[in-house]
PATINU-924280 format. One line per field, with one value per atom (N, C-alpha, C, O, CB): residue number from 1; z negated, y negated, x; atom name. Coordinates in steps of 0.02 Angstrom, whole numbers, padded with zeros to 5 digits. Glycine has a CB too. Example, Ala and Ser with C-alpha at 12.3 -4.5 7.8 and 13.67 -1.06 7.14 Angstrom:
% residues 2
k <- (1  1  1  1  1  2  2  2  2  2)
zz <- (-00390  -00390  -00390  -00423  -00452  -00354  -00357  -00394  -00402  -00286)
yy <- (00284  00225  00165  00166  00224  00112  00053  -00002  -00057  00030)
xx <- (00660  00615  00660  00712  00565  00642  00684  00645  00670  00704)
a <- (N  CA  C  O  CB  N  CA  C  O  CB)
//
This chain:
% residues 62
k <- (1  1  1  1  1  2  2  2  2  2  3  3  3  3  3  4  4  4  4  4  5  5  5  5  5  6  6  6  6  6  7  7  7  7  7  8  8  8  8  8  9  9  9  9  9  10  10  10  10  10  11  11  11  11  11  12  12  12  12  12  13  13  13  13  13  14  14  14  14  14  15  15  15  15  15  16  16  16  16  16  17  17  17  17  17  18  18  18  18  18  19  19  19  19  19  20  20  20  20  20  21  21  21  21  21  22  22  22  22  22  23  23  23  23  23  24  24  24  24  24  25  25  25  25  25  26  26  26  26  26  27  27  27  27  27  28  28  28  28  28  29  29  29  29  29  30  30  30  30  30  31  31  31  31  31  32  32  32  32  32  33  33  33  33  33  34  34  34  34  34  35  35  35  35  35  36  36  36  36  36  37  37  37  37  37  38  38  38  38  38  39  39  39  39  39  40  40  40  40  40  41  41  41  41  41  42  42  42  42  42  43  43  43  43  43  44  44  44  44  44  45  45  45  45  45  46  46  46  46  46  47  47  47  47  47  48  48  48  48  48  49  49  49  49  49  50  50  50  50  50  51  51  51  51  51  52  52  52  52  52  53  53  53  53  53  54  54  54  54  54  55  55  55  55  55  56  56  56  56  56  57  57  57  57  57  58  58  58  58  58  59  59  59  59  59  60  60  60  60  60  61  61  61  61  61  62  62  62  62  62)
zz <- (-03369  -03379  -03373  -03325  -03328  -03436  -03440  -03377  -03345  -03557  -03378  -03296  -03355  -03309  -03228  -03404  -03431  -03422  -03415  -03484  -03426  -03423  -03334  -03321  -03464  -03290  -03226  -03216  -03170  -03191  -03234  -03219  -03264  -03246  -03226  -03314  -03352  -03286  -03264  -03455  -03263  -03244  -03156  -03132  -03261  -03121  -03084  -03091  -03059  -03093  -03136  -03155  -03161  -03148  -03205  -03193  -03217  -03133  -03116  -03278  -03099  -03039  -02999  -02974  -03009  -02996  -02960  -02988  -02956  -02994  -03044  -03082  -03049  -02999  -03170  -03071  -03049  -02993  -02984  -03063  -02936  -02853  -02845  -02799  -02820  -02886  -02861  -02898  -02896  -02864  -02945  -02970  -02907  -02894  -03083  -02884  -02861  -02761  -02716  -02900  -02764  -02675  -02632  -02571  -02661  -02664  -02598  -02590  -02546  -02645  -02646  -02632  -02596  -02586  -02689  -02584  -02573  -02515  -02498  -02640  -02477  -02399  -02390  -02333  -02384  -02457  -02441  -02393  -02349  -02464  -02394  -02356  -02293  -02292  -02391  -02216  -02168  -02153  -02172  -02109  -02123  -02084  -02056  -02057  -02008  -02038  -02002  -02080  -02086  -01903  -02114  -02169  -02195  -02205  -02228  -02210  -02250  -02185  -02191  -02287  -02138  -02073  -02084  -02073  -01980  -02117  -02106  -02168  -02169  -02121  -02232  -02281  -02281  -02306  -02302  -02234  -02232  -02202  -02219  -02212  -02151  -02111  -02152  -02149  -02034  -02194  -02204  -02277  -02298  -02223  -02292  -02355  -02326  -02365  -02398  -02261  -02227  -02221  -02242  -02150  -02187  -02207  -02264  -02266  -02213  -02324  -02375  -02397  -02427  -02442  -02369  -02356  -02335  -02360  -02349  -02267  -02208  -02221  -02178  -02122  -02284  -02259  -02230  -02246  -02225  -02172  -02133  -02168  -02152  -02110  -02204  -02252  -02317  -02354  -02271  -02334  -02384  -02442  -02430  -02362  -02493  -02542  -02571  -02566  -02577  -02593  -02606  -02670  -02680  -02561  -02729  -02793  -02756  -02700  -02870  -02806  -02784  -02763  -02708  -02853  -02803  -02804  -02728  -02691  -02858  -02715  -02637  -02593  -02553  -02613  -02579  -02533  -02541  -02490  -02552  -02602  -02597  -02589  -02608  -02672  -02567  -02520  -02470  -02443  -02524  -02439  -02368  -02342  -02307  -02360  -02367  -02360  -02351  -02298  -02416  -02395  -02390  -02324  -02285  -02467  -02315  -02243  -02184  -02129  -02239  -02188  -02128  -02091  -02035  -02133)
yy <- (-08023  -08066  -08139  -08163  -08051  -08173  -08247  -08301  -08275  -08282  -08362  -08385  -08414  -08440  -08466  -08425  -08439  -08389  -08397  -08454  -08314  -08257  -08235  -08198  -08189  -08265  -08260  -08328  -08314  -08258  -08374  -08428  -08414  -08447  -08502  -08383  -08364  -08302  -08302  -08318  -08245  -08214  -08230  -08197  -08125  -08274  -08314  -08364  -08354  -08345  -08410  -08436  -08402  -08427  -08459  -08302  -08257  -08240  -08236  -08179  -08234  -08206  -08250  -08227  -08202  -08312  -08391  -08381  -08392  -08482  -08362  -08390  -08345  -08363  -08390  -08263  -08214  -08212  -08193  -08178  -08224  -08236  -08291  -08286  -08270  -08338  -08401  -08407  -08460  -08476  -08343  -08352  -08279  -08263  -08335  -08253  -08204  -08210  -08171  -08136  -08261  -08282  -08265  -08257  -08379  -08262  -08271  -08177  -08147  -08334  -08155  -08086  -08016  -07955  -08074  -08068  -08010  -08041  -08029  -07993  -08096  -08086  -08135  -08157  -08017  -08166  -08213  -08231  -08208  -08256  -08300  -08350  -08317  -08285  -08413  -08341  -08319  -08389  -08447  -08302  -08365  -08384  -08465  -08509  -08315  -08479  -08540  -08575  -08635  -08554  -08541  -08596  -08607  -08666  -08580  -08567  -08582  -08620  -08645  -08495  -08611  -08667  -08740  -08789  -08656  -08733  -08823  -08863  -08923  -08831  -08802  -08821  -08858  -08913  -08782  -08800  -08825  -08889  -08934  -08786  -08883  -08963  -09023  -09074  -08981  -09017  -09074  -09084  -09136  -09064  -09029  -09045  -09067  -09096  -08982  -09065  -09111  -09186  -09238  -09082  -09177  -09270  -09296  -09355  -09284  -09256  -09300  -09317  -09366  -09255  -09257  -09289  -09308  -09331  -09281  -09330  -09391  -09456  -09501  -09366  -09462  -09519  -09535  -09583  -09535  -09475  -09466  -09494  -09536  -09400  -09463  -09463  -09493  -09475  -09381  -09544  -09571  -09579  -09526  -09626  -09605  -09580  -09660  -09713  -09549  -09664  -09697  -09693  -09638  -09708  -09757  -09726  -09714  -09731  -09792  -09680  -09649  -09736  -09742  -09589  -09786  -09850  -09871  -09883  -09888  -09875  -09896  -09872  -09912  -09889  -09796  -09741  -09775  -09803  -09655  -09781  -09787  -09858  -09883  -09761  -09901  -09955  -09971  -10012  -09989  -09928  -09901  -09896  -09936  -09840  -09825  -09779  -09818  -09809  -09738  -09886  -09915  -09959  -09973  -09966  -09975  -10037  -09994  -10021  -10090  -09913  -09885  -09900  -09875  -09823)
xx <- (02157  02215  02191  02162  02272  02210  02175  02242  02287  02177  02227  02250  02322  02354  02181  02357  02400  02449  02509  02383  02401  02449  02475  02522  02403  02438  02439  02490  02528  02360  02500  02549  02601  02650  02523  02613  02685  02715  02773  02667  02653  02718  02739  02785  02707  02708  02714  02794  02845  02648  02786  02839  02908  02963  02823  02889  02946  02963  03022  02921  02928  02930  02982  03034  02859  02962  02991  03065  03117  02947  03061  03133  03164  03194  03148  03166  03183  03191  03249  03156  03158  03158  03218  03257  03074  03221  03279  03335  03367  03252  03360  03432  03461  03519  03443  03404  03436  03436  03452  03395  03417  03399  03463  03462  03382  03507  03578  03595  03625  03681  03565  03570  03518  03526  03582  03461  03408  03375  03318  03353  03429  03395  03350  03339  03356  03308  03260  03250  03214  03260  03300  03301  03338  03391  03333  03276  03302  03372  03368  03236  03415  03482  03453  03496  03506  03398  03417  03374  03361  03380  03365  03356  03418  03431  03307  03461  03529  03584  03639  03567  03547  03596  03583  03618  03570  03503  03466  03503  03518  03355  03515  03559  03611  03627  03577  03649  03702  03714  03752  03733  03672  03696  03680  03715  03652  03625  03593  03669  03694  03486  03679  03751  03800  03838  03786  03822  03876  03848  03873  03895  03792  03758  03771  03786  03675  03767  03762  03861  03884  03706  03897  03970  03986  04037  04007  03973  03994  03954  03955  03975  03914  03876  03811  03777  03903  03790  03756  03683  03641  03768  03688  03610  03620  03666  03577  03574  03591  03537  03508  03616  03504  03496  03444  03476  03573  03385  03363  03321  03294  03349  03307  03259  03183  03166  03250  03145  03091  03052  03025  03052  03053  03037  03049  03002  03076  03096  03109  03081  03057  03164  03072  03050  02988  02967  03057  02947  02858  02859  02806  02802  02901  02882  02881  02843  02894  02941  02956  02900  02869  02992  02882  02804  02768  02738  02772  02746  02671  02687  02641  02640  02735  02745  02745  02753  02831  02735  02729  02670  02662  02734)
a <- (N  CA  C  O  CB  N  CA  C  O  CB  N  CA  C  O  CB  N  CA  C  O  CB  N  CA  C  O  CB  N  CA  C  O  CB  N  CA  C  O  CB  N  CA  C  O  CB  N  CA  C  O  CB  N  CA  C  O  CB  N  CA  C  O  CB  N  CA  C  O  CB  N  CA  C  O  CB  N  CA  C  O  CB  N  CA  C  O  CB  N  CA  C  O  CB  N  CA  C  O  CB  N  CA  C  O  CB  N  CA  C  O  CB  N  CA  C  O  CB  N  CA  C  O  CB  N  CA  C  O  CB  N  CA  C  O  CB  N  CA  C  O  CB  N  CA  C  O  CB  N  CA  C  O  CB  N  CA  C  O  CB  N  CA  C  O  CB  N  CA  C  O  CB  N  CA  C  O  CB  N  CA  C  O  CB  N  CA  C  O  CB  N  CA  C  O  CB  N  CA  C  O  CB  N  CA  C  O  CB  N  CA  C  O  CB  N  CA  C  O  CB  N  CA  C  O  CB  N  CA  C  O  CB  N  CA  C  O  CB  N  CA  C  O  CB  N  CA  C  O  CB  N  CA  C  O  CB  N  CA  C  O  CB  N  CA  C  O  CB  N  CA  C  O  CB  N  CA  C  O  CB  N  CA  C  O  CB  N  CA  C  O  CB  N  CA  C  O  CB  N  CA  C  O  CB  N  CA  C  O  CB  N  CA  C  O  CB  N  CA  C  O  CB  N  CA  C  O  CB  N  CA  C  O  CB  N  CA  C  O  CB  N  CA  C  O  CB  N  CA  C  O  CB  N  CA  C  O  CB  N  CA  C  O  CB  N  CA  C  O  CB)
//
């Protein structure tokens, strides 16, 4: 199997694995808790939202 044919069914796998995630248990419980909270941040405000441009200037003045 050439490595094009090893990254197509990789990709089929990913896709397949993530339309079907809420049904087969994946994701353990405190990942869908970290979800959730961090989706109330983004409704209260809490957490807010910057262009990629800003973040990588942030970044460089760290």
């Amino acid at each position: 199997m050439n490595i094009a044919d090893k990254f197509q069914i990789m990709e089929d796998l990913w896709q397949n694995l993530s339309q079907n995630a809420d049904n087969n248990g994946f994701s353990p419980q405190w990942h869908l808790d970290v979800l959730e909270q961090r989706e109330q941040g983004i409704k209260t405000g809490e957490y807010k939202f910057s262009p990629l441009s800003e973040a990588k200037i942030r970044l460089k003045n760290i």
